[in-house]
C-alpha positions in Angstrom: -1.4 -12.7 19.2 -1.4 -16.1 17.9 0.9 -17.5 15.3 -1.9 -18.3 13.1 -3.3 -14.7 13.7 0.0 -13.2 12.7 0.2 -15.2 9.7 -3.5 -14.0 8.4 -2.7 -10.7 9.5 0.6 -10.3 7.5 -1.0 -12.1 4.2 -4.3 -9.5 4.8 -2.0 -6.9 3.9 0.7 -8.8 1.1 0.8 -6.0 -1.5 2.8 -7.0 -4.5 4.7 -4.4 -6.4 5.5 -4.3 -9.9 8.8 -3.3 -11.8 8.0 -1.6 -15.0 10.9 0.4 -17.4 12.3 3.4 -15.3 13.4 5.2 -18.3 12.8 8.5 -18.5 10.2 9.8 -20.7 11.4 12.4 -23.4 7.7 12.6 -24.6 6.3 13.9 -20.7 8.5 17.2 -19.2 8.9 16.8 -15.4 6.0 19.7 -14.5 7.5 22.5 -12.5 6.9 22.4 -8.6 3.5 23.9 -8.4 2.8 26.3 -5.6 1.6 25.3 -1.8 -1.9 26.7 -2.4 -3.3 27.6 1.1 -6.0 25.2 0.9 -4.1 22.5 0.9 -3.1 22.6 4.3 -5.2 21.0 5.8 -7.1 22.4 8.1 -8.3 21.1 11.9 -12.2 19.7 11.2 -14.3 18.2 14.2 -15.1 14.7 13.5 -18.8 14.7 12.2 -19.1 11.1 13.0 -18.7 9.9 9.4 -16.9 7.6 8.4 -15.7 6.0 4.5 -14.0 2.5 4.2 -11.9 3.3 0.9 -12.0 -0.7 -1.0 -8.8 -1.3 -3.5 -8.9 -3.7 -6.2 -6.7 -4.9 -8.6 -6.8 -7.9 -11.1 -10.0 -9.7 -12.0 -11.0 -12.6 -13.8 -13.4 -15.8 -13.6 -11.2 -18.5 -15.2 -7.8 -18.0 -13.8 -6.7 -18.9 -9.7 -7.7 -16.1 -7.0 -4.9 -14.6 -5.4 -3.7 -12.2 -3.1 -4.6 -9.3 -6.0 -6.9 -11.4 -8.4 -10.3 -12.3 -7.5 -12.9 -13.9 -9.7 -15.6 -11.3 -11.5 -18.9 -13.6 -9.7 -17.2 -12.9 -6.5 -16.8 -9.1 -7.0 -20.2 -9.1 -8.3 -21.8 -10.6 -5.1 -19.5 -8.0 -3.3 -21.3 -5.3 -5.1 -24.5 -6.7 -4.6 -24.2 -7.0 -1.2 -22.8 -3.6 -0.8 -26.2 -2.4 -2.6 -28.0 -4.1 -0.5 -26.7 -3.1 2.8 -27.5 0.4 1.9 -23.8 2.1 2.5 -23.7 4.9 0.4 -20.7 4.4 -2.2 -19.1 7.9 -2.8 -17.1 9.2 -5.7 -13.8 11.0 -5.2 -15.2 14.1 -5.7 -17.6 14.0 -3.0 -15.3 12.4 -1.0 -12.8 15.5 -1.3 -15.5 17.8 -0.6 -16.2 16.0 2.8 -12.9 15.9 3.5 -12.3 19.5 3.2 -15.9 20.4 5.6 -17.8 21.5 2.3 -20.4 18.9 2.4 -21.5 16.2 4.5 -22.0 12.4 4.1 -23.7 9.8 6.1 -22.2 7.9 8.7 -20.9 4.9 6.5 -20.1 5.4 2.6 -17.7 3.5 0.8 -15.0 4.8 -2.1 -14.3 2.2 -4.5 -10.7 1.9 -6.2 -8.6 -0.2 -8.6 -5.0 0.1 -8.6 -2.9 -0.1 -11.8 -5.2 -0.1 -14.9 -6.0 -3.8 -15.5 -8.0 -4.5 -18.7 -10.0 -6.4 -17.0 -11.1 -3.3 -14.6 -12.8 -2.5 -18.4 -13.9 -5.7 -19.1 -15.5 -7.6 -15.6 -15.6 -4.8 -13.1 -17.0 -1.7 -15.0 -20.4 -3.8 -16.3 -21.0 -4.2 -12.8 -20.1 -1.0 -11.8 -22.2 0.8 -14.6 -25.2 -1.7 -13.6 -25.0 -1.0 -10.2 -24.6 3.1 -10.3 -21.6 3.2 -9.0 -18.9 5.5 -9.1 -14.8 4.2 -9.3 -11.2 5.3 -9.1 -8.6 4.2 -11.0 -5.1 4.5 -10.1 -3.1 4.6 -12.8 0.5 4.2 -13.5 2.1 5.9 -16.5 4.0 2.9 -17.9 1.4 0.9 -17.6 -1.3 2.5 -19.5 -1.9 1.7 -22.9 0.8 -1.1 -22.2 -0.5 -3.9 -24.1 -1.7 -7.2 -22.7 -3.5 -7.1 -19.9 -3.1 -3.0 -19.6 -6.3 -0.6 -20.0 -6.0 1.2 -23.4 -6.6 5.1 -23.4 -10.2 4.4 -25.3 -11.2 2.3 -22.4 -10.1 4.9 -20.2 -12.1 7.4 -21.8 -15.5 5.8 -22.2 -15.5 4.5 -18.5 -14.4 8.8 -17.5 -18.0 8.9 -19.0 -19.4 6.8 -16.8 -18.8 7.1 -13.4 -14.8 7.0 -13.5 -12.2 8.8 -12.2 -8.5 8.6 -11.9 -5.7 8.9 -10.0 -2.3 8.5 -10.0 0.0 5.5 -9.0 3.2 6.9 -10.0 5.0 6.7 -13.5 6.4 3.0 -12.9 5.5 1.9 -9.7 8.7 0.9 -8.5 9.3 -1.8 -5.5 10.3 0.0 -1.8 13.5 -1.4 -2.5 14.1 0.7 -5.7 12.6 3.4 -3.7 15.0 3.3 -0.9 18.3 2.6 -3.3 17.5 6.4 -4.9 17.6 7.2 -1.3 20.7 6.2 -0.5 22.2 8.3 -3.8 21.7 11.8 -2.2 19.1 14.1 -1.4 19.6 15.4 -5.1 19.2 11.7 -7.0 16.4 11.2 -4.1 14.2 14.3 -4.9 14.5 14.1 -8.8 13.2 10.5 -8.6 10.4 11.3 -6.3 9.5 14.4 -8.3 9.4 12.1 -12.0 7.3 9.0 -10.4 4.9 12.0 -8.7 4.8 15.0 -10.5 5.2 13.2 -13.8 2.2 10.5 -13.8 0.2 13.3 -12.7 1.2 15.8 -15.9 0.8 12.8 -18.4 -3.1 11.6 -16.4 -4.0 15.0 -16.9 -3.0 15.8 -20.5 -3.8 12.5 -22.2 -7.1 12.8 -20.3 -7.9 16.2 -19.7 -9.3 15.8 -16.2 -7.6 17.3 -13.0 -5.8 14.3 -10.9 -6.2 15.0 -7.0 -5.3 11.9 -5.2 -2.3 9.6 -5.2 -1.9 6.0 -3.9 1.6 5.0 -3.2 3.1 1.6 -4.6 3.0 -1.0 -2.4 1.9 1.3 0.0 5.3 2.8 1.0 5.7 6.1 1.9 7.9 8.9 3.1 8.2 12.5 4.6 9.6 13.4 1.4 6.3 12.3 -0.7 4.4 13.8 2.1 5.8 16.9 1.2 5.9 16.2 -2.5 1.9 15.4 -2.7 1.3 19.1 -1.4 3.6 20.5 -4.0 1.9 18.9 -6.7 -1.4 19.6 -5.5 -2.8 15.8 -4.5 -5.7 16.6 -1.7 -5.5 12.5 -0.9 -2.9 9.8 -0.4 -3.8 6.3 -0.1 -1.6 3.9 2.0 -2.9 0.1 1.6 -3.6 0.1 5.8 -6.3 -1.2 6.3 -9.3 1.2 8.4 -12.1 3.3 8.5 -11.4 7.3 7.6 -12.7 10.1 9.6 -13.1 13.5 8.9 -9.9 14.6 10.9 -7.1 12.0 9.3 -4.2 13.8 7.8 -4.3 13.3 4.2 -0.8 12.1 3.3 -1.4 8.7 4.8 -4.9 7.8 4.3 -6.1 4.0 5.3 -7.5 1.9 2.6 -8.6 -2.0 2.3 -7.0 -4.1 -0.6 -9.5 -6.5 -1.0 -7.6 -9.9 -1.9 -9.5 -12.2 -3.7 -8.3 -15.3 -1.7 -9.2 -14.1 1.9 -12.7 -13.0 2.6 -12.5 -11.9 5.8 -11.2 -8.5 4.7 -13.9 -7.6 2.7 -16.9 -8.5 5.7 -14.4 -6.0 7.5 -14.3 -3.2 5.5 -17.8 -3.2 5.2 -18.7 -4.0 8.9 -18.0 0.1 10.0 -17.7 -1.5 13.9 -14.5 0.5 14.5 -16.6 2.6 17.0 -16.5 6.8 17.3 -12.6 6.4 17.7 -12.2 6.2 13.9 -8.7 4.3 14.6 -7.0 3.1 11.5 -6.4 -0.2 12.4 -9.0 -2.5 13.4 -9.5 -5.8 14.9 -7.3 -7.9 17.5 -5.7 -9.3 13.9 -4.5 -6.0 12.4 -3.4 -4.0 15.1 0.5 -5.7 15.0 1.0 -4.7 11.2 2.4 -1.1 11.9 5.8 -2.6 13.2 8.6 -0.8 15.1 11.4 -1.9 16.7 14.1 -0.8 19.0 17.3 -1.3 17.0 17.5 -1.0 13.0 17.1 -4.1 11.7 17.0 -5.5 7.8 14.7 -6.5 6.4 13.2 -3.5 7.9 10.0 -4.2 9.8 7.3 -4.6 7.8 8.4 -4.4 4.6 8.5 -5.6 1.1 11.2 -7.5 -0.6 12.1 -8.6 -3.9 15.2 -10.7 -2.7 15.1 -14.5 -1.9 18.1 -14.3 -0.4 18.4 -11.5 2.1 20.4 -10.3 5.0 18.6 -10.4 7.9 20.1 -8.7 10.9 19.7 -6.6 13.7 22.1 -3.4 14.4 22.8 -3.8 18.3 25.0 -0.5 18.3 23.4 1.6 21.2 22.5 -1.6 23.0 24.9 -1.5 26.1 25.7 -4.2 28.9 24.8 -7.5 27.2 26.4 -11.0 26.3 26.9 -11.0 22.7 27.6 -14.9 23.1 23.9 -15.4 24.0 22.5 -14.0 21.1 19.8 -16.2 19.2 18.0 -15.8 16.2 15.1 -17.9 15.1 13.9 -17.6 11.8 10.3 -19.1 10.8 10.6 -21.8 8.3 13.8 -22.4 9.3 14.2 -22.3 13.4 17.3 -21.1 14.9 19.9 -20.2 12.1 23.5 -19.9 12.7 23.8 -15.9 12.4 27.1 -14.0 13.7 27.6 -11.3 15.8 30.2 -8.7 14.5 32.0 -6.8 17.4 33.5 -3.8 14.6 30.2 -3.2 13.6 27.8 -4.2 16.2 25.3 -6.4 13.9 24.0 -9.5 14.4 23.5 -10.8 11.2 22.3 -14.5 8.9 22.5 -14.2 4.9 19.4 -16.6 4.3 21.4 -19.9 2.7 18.3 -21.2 0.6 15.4 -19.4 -1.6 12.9 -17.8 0.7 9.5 -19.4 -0.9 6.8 -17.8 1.6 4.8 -14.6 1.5 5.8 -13.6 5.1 8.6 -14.4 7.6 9.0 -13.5 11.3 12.5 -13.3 13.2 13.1 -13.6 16.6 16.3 -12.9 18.3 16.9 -13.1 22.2 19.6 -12.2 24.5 21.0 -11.7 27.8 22.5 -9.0 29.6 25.6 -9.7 31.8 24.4 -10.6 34.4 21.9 -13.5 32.8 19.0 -11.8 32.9 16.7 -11.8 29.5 14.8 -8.6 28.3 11.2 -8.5 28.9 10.5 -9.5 25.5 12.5 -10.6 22.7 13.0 -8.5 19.7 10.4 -9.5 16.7 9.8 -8.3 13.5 8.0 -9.1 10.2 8.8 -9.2 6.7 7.4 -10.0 3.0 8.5 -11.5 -0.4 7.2 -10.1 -3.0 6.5 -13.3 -5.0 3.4 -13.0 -6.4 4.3 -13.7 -10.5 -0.1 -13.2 -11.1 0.5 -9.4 -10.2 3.2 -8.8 -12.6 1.7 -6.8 -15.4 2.6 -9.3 -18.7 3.7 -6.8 -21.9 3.1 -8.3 -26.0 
């Protein structure tokens, strides 16, 4: 892959977070686990064929910049058009579940429309289109943010559009960044469970009181995910969870980590592809020569952790060389982009390799590469690479009175 191909395929799948108040609601009791019904295991389905590109939206607006999760309303209106035009079927949640689950059929494309986090202006620019157009839409919602003035849907909003083609979902209670996610982690499986249990089992109590509807599907912050909220979304009864990778879903996916398209207002491309249904019989969840790098591993640990989503300009970066054996720690390199080779330091107590980044990082994405040789000169077969973002974008911040 190309360096320009790995740039446009790590800004295709940018997805800000947002850090509301994490205090804990006095007003909204944690619900009590609810039974493993049996039909939430999901059961082994032939693929039928079918398949549903789930789009996610977020802000909108006709005055103000496009950016990575704000695209202007004429836009999204030709979107619509053009998806009414084309024919695709667009699907509601509910049929979408009773697909899913072999109860019904669909045809061989439909597309599920979504908006993540309950902008006013989902109310305001996307919902006359949608209500035009006859098409049904999911909101994910996040506790904190609804009825949270300023740019936040209000609960009469909410309402009216449930009466017109809505439904919702939940986002979690305060959509925290993977970062806060992973510090709860690191307090104890007690702290760690308690957490996940408020941000999931508590936006789904307060969706379905203030609302009265039955909340079924999740979509997880930023797209992060564990085994923990895996296990979590069966306990509290969500049939689908929505990752933000991008892909077509077939019948037979598991439903903890389901692929879906952000559509960014500032990069076209990913729209044409989410529409396109050229991801052949296979149904994988990755498509196209640009996105099939984005689901990162690597060999040793390393921080940033591949992949992921930052908040700090001024990160660690390093690469945990414990169970490497037989090599030259004096001809370690790391090359940083932006910056070229940077003077990191290998630790021989602790085995890391590591550079604290000496000025702001100001990009969306970075890429490290670090090299070696083993003792007897020769280099590996491929250096070690991974990718990273900065969460940066100041336009996604929800903006409170």
């Amino acid at each position: 892959m190309t360096s320009f191909a790995l740039r446009i395929a790590l800004r295709i799948t940018f997805i800000s977070s947002c850090i509301s108040a994490c205090a804990w609601s006095q007003e909204i009791p944690v619900p009590p686990p609810a039974p493993a019904a049996p039909e939430l295991v999901q059961p082994t389905l032939a693929d039928d064929g079918s398949r549903v590109a789930v789009l996610g939206y977020h802000d909108l607006g006709e005055n103000s910049p496009e950016t990575q999760m704000r695209i202007h309303t004429s836009k999204f209106r030709k979107q619509m058009e053009q998806i009414k035009q084309s024919g695709i079927k667009v699907i509601s949640m509910a049929e979408f579940t009773a697909w899913k689950k072999g109860e019904s059929t669909l045809p061989a494309q439909s597309i599920l429309l979504t908006f993540d986090d309950g902008w006013k202006s989902v109310y305001t620019d996307a919902y006359p289109v949608l209500k035009e157009l006859g098409f049904p839409f999911t909101i994910f919602l996040y506790k904190d943010y609804v009825d949270g003035g300023g740019k936040a849907l209000t609960i009469p909003m909410i309402q009216e559009m449930l009466g017109h083609g809505a439904s919702i979902g939940s986002h979690s209670v305060s959509h925290p960044y993977p970062l806060t996610v992973k510090n709860y982690r690191k307090k104890g499986e007690h702290a760690y469970d308690a957490y996940l249990r408020k941000e999931m089992g508590e936006s789904k109590y307060f969706l379905e009181s203030k609302f009265s509807v039955t909340v079924t599907s999740y979509a997880y912050p930023g797209g992060y995910h564990t085994e923990e909220m895996h296990k979590l979304g069966v306990e509290f009864a969500y049939a689908h969870l929505f990752t933000v990778i991008p892909g077509k879903i077939k019948r037979s996916l598991p439903d903890a980590t389901l692929p879906r398209y952000i559509v960014l207002g500032n990069y076209d491309k990913l729209f044409d592809q989410a529409i396109s249904f050229r991801e052949g019989a296979g149904g994988s969840a990755l498509e196209g020569s640009a996105l099939t790098g984005l689901v990162e591993t690597t060999p040793f640990p390393v921080t940033p952790e591949a992949g992921s989503i930052i908040n700090s300009r001024l990160p660690e970066i390093s690469v945990d060389f414990a169970t490497l054996q037989d090599f030259d720690p004096a001809t370690l390199s790391m090359k940083v982009s932006g910056f070229g080779e940077v003077p990191a330091k290998f630790s021989t107590e602790s085995k890391k390799f590591s550079w604290l980044v000496n000025r702001q990082l100001r990009q969306p994405s970075y890429q490290v590469q670090v090299t070696w040789k083993d003792l007897t000169g020769k280099s590996p077969e491929s250096p070690l690479r991974w990718s990273f973002q900065v969460d940066r974008d100041s336009a996604y911040l929800p903006e409170s009175e």
